[in-house]
N, C-alpha and C positions, 0 to 999 in steps of 0.2 A: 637600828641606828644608835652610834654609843655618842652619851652626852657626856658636855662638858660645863662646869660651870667657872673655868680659868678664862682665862683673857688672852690665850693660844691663837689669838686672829692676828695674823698679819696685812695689814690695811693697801688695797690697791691705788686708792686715790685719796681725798683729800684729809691732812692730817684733822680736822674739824671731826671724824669720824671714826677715831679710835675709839677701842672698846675695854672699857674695866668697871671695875663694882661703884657700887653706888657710893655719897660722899657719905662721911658717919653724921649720923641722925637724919636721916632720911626717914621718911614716916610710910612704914611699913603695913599700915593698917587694912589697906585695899588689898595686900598681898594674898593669894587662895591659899588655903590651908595645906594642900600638898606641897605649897614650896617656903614656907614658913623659916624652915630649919637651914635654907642655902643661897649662898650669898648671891643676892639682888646685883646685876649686869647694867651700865647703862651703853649706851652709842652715842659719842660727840658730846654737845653739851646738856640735851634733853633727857631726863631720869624717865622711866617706867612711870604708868601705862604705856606701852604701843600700839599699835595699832596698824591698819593695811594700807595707811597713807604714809605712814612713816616708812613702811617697810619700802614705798614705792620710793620715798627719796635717798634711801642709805646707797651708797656705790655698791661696788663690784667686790670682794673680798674673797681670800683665799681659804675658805673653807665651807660648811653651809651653816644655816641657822636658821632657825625657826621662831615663829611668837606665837607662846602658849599661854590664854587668858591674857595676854596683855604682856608678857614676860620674854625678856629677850635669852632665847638656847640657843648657844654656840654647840654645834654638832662635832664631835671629834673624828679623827680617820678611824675608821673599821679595820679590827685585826686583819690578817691574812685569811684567819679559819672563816667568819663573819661575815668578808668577803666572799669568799672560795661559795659557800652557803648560798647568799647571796646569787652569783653569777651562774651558779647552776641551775636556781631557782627559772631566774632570769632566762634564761636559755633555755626552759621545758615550756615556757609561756610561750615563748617569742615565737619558737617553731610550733608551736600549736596555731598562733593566732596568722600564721605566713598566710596573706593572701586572703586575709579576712577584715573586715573593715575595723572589726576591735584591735586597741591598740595597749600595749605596754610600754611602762615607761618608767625608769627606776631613778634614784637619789645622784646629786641634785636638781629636783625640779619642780619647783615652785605649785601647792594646790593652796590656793583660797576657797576655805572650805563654805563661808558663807558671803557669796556673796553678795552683793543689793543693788540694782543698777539706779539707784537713788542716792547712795549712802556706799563709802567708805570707811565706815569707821568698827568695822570687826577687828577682832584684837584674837585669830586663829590663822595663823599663816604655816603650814606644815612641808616637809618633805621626806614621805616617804620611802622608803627601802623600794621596793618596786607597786607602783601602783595600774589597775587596769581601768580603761573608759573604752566605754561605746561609745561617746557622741566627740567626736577630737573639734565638733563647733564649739565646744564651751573654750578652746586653748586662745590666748593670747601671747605677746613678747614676754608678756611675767610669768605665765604658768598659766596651770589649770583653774579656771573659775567654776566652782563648782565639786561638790561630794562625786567621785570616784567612785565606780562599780565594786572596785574589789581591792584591799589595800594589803601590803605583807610587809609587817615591822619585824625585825629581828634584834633579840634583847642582847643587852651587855649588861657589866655589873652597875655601870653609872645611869641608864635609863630606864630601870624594872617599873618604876612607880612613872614615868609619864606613859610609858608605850601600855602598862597592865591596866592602869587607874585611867589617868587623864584623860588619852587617846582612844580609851576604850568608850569613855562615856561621849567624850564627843564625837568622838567615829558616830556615831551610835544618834545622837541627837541630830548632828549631818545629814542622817540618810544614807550613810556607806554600806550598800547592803552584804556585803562579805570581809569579815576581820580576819586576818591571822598574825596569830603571834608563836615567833617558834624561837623554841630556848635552845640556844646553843649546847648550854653547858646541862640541861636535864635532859636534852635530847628528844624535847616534849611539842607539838603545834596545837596551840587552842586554834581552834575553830567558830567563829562567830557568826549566827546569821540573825539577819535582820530580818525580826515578824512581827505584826504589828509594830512598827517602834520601837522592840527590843530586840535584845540581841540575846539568841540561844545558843547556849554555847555546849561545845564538845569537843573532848581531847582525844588526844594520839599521840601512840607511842612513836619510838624512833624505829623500827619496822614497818610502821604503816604504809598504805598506798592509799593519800588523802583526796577524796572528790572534789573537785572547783565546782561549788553549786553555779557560780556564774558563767562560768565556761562548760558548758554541757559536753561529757565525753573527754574533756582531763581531769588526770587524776595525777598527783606529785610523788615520785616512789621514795620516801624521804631515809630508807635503807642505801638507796644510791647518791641522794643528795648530802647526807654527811660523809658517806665513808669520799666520795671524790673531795670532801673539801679537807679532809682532815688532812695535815703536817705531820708526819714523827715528829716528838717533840715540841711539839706545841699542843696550848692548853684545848678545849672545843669553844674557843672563842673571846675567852677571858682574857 
């Protein structure tokens, strides 16, 4: 998913809910260290923290966005290649899962990664690239309540450090037991699985034919999944 940290949202309802950076001198302190260095987002008149209550009141908007620690990401449109990537991926799941109770489900669509049927007040609200579940009882009208079987982020130049860092550790602390991240532009897929509580990771090149531990019996031929995405002339996703 490529982020954005502009104000690129076009608002469907009420003007109370426009989106632009914080006011100056906003007290940055709570800020997480990975986003230290880029400029702080608010929505209408409430500044950051956010949180899964807030998320539930903001409208309908033309584009997606997520809260990361408490932090509002406006999600940009995905190149064509990133895409292309993307919907192939997509397309080797879907016809695997035809007729199975597991299901696929790709960007945007709402996972609340922790949630508490006590307590609304998590500040992790995500959308990934294509995500899979076994249980579709955890769905709601908002999305997915609950850590995801198996999640696939696809990097750009503006999300390296949330999808490699951030998402990785709390993928990871979730309980998402399968991570992938595939690089457009190094033509690279980590691989993450979840054992005790961590995540073991291992790479692949862009020739590989990579195993779904979670789907028993596929495997991604990611030789076919670049070259069908790639454009003459265009970058591999950049």
């Amino acid at each position: 998913m490529g982020y954005s940290w502009g104000m690129g949202f076009q608002k469907r309802a009420n003007q109370e809910f426009l989106i632009r950076e914080v006011d100056p001198g906003y007290n940055r302190d709570w800020v997480p260290a990975w986003a230290k260095d880029m400029p702080i987002l608010k929505i209408g008149d409430k500044d950051p923290p956010y949180t899964y209550s807030d998320w539930l009141e903001w409208p309908l908007v033309e584009g997606k966005m997520e809260i990361l620690d408490g932090l509002l990401v406006t999600l940009a449109a995905p190149t064509p290649v990133h895409a292309g990537i993307e919907g192939n991926i997509y397309g080797l799941i879907w016809t695997y899962l035809r007729g199975k109770t597991d299901k696929v489900y790709s960007a945007p669509c709402a996972v609340r990664l922790f949630p508490n049927s006590d307590k609304i007040e998590d500040d992790m609200t995500v959308q990934p690239d294509i995500f899979v579940v076994h249980d579709i009882t955890k769905f709601n009208n908002e999305g997915y309540q609950g850590a995801p079987d198996f999640i696939i982020e696809i990097l750009s130049p503006s999300n390296r450090k949330q999808d490699v860092l951030v998402k990785f550790n709390t993928y990871q602390r979730a309980g998402v037991g399968e991570y992938w991240i595939v690089d457009p532009e190094a033509q690279t897929i980590q691989v993450n699985i979840l054992e005790k509580g961590k995540y073991v990771v291992s790479m692949y090149g862009e020739d590989a034919k990579v195993p779904v531990a979670s789907l028993p019996g596929l495997e991604i031929d990611f030789a076919e999944v670049f070259a069908n995405a790639a454009i003459p002339g265009l970058d591999s996703g950049l």
